[in-house]
N, C-alpha and C positions, 0 to 999 in steps of 0.2 A: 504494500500500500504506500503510497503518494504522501508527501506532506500539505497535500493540499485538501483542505476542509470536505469532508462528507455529509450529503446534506441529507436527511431523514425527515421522511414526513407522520407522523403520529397522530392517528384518530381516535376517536371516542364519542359515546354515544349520551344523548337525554335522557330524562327519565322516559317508562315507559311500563303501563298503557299510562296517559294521559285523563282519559275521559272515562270516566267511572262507569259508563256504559258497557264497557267493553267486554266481550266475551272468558277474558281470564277472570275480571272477581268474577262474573256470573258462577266461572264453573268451579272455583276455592270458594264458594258459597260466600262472602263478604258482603258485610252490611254495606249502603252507598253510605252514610257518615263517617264507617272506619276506613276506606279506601285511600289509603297515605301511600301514595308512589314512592318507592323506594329509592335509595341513589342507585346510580349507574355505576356499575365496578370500572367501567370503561373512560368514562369521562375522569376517574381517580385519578388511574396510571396513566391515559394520555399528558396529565396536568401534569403528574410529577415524576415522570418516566426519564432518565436520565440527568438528574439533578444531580448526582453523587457519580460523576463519570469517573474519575480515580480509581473509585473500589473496581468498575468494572472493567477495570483495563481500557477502557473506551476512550483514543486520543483523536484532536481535530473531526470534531462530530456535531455539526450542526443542524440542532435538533428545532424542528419547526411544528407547530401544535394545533390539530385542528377539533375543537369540541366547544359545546356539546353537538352531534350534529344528529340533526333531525331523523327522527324515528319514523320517518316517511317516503314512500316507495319516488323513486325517481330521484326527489326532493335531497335524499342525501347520498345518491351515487352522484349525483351533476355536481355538488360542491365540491366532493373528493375530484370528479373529473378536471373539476377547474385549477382546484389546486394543485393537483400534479402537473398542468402544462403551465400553471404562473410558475411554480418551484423548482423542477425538473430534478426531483428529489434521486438521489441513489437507491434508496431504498425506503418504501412504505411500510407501516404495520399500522393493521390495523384491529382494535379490541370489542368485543363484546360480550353479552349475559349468557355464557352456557346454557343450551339448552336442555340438557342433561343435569344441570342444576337447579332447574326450573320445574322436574317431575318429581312428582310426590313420590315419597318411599326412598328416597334415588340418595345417596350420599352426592355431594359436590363434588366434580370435579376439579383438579385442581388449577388445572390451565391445557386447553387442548389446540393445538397447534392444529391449522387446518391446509388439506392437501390441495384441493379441488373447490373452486366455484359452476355453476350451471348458470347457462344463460337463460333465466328463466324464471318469471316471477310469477309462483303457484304457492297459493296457503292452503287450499282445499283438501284438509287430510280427506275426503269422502269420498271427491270425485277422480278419475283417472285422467291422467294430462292429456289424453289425444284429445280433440278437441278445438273451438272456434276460442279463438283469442280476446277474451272479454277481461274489464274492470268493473266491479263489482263495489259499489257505495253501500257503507253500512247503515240499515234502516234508518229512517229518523225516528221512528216511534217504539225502536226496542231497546228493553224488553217488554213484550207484553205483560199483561196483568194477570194477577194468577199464580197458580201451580205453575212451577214448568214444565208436571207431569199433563197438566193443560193445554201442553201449549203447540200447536199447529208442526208438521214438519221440517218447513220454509222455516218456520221460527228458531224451533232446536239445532237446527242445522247449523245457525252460526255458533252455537259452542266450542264447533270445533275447527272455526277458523280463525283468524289472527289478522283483524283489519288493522293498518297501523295507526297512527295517530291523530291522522288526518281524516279515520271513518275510511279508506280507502281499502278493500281485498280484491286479488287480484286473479285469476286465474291463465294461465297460457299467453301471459303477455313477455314477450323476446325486451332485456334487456337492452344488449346491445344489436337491432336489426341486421339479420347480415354474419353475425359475429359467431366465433366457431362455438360450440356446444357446450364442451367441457374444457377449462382452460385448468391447467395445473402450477403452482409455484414450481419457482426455478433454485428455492428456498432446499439445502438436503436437510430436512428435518429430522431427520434419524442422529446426524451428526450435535443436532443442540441437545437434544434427548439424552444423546450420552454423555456431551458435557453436564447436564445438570441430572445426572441419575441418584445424588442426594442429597436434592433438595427439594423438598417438601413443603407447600400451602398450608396443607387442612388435612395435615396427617395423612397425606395421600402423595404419591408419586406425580409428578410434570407427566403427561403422557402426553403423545401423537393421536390425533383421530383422523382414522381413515376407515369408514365403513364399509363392509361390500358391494355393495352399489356406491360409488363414486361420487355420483351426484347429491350421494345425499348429506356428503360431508359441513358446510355453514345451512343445510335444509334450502330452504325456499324465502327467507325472510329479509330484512334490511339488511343484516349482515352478510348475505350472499349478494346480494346487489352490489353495497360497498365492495366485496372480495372482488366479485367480477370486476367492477369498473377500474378498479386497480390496479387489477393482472393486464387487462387488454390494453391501458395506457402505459405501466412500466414494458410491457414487452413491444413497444415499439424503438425501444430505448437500448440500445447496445449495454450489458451489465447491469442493466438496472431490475429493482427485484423488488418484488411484494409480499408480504404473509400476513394471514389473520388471526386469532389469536382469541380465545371466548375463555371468557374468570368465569370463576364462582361468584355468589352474591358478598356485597359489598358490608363486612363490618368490622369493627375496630381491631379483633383480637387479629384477623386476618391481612390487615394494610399493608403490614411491616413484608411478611413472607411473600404477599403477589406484588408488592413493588420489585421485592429483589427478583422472584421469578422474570419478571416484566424486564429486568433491565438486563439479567442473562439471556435472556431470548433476543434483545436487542443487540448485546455482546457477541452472542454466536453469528445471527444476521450479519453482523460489522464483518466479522473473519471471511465471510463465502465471498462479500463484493470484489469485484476484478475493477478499481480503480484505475485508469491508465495516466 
């Protein structure tokens, strides 16, 4: 590597759901008085993701910060889009809420490193992607009144989908038109894995996730959007490189451990770029 400054772009996300409507309390059963949007683990580490460069060996690394960004479809891949051709960063990472920390029963993840984005903006766990390319507005007038064991199919159907902030669900709508299917980091994620093989979040090992279906690695939601639109602008870019990166949720006892996670995933990142 160069003595000349490497420049990193770091995102992180708002809170999220927003609107007390929304299909997750419905389906955590929560009262709408108790519905306190929780902080974003993501907008944490974006904030203070390389502050302490020394410890991480991390030298001439200029670190550029983009958060909170919008927990909405289009709305927060365009801002990453923008910022990578205002920056022309070396390398992006970017954070969000594991969704495996998000299922009941489920212990936290402790930070999962992501392989694959899909071009492709689908929340509809019900329906199967083939399909006419539609965006889907979340009712104005739900939920209905009542039981939900009352409540029409149209109705119940949205429990189990994930419109984002702005009321928006989307199904079989192409990120990037045109753009190839499955784009992969150029990121060897095996190799940070084994730099940090102990160290430990939340009593839990760093892992890699890469699912057997591919596609289904960041799922279908804003963090696949940012991922894609990341991948397909760095990879226009000779050496330049992106990875996404989903925490556990966000509380005190936990800061200290996913910051340092956060900043060895950075550190590793740092070592793969081919600076000329």
């Amino acid at each position: 590597m160069t003595e000349r400054s490497v420049r990193v772009l770091v995102s992180g996300f708002g809170p999220f759901p927003l609107n007390p409507r929304h299909p997750s309390w419905i389906k955590n059963g929560v009262e709408p008085e108790k519905r306190i949007t929780p902080p974003n683990p993501s907008e944490y580490v974006a904030r203070n993701i390389g502050l302490d460069t020394e410890a991480g060996g991390i030298e001439d690394v200029e670190i550029h910060r983009l958060f909170p960004l919008p927990v909405e479809y289009a709305a927060a891949g365009e801002l990453v889009r923008r910022k990578i051709n205002e920056l022309s960063p070396d390398l992006f990472i970017g954070f969000g809420l594991g969704a495996k920390a998000r299922e009941e029963g489920l212990d936290p993840v402790d930070a999962e490193l992501e392989l694959t984005a899909i071009n492709l903006r689908h929340d509809d766990k019900g329906q199967p992607e083939q399909g006419k390319r539609i965006r889907r507005t979340f009712p104005s007038q739900w939920p209905p009144d009542g039981d939900p064991d009352t409540w029409s199919e149209q109705d119940r159907a949205w429990i189990e989908r994930f419109p984002d902030n702005a009321d928006v669900s989307c199904t079989r709508e192409r990120i990037v038109p045109g753009g190839e299917r499955i784009l992969f980091t150029d990121i060897r994620i095996q190799e940070i894995i084994d730099d940090m093989k102990d160290l430990k979040v939340d009593g839990r090992m760093v892992e890699t996730l890469f699912d057997s279906d591919p596609e289904g690695s960041t799922g279908r939601f804003i963090c696949n959007e940012v991922y894609y639109t990341a991948l397909s602008e760095q990879k226009k870019k000779k050496g330049a490189k992106a990875l996404f990166v989903h925490l556990p949720p966000l509380d005190d006892d936990r800061k200290s451990c996913m910051l340092r996670a956060a900043d060895m995933i950075l550190a590793g990142c740092m070592k793969q770029l081919e600076v000329e």
